[in-house]
MDTraj code that builds the backbone (N, CA, C; nanometers):
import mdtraj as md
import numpy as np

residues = "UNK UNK UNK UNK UNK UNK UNK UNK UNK UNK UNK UNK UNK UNK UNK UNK UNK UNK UNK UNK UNK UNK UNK UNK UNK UNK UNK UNK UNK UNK UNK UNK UNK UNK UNK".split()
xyz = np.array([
    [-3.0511, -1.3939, -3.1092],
    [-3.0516, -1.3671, -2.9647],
    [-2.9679, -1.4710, -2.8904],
    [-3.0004, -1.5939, -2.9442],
    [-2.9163, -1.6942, -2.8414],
    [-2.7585, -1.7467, -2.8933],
    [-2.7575, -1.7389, -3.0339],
    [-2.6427, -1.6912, -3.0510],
    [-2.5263, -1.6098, -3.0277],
    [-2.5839, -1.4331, -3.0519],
    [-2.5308, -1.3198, -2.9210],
    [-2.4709, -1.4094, -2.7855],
    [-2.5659, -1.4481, -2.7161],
    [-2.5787, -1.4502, -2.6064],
    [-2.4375, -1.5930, -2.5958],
    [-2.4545, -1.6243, -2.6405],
    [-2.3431, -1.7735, -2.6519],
    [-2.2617, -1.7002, -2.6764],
    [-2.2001, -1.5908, -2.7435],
    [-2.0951, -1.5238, -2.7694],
    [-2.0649, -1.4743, -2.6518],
    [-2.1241, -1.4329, -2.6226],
    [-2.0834, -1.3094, -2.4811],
    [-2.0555, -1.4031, -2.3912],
    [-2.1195, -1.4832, -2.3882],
    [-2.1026, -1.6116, -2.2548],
    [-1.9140, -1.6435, -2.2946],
    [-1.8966, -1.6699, -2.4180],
    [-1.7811, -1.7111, -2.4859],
    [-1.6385, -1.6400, -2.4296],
    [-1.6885, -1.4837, -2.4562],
    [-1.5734, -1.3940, -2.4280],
    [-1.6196, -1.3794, -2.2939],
    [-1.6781, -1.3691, -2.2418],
    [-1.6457, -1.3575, -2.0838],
    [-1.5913, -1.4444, -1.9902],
    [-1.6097, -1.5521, -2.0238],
    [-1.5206, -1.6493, -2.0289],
    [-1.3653, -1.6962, -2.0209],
    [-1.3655, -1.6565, -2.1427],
    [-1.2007, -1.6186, -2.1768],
    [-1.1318, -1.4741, -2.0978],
    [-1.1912, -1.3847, -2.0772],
    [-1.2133, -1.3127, -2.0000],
    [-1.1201, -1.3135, -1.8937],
    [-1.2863, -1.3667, -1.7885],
    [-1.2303, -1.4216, -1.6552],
    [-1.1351, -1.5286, -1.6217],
    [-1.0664, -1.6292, -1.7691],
    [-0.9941, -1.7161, -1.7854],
    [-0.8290, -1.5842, -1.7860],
    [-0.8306, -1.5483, -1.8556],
    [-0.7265, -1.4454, -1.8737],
    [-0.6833, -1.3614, -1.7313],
    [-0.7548, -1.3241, -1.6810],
    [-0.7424, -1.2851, -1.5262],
    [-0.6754, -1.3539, -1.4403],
    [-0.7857, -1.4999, -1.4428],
    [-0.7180, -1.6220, -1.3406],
    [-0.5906, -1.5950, -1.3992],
    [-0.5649, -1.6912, -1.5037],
    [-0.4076, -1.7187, -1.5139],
    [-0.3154, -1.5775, -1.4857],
    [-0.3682, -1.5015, -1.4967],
    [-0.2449, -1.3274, -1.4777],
    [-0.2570, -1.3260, -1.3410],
    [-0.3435, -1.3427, -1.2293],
    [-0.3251, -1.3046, -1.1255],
    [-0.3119, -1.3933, -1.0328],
    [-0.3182, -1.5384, -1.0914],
    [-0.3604, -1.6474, -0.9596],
    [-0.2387, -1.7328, -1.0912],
    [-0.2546, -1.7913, -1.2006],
    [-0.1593, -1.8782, -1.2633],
    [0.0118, -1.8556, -1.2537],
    [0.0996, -1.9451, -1.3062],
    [0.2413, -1.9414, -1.3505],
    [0.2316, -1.8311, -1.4496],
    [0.3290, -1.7475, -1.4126],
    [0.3414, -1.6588, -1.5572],
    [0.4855, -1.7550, -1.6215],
    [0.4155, -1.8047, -1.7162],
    [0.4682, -1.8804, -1.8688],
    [0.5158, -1.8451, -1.9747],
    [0.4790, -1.7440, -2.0112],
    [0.4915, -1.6629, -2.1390],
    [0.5422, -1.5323, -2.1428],
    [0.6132, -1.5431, -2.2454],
    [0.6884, -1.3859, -2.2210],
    [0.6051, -1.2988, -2.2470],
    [0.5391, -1.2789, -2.3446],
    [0.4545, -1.1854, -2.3710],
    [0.2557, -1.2093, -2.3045],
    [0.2415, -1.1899, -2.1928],
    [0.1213, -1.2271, -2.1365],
    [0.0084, -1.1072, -2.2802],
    [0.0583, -1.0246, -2.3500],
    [-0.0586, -0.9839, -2.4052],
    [-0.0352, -0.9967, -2.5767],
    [-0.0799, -1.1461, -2.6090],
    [-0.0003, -1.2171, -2.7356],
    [-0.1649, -1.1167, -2.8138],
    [-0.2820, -1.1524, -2.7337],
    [-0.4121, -1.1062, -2.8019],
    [-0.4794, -0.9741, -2.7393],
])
top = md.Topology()
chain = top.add_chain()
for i, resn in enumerate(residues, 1):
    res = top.add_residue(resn, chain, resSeq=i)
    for name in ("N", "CA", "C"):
        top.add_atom(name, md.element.get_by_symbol(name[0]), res)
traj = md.Trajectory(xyz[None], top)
């Protein structure tokens, strides 16, 4: 259960990290969808 839950916390995360930088960051990278 708290494992799960650390996961999901994990990718949502990265997530809402992936957003910021696409809509508010420098676009840096040529390919913004490497993953």
């Amino acid at each position: 259960m708290l494992e799960s839950l650390q996961h999901f916390a994990c990718v949502l995360f990265s997530l809402l990290s992936n957003l910021f930088f696409l809509f508010c960051g420098p676009h840096r990278f040529d390919s913004p969808k490497d993953y």
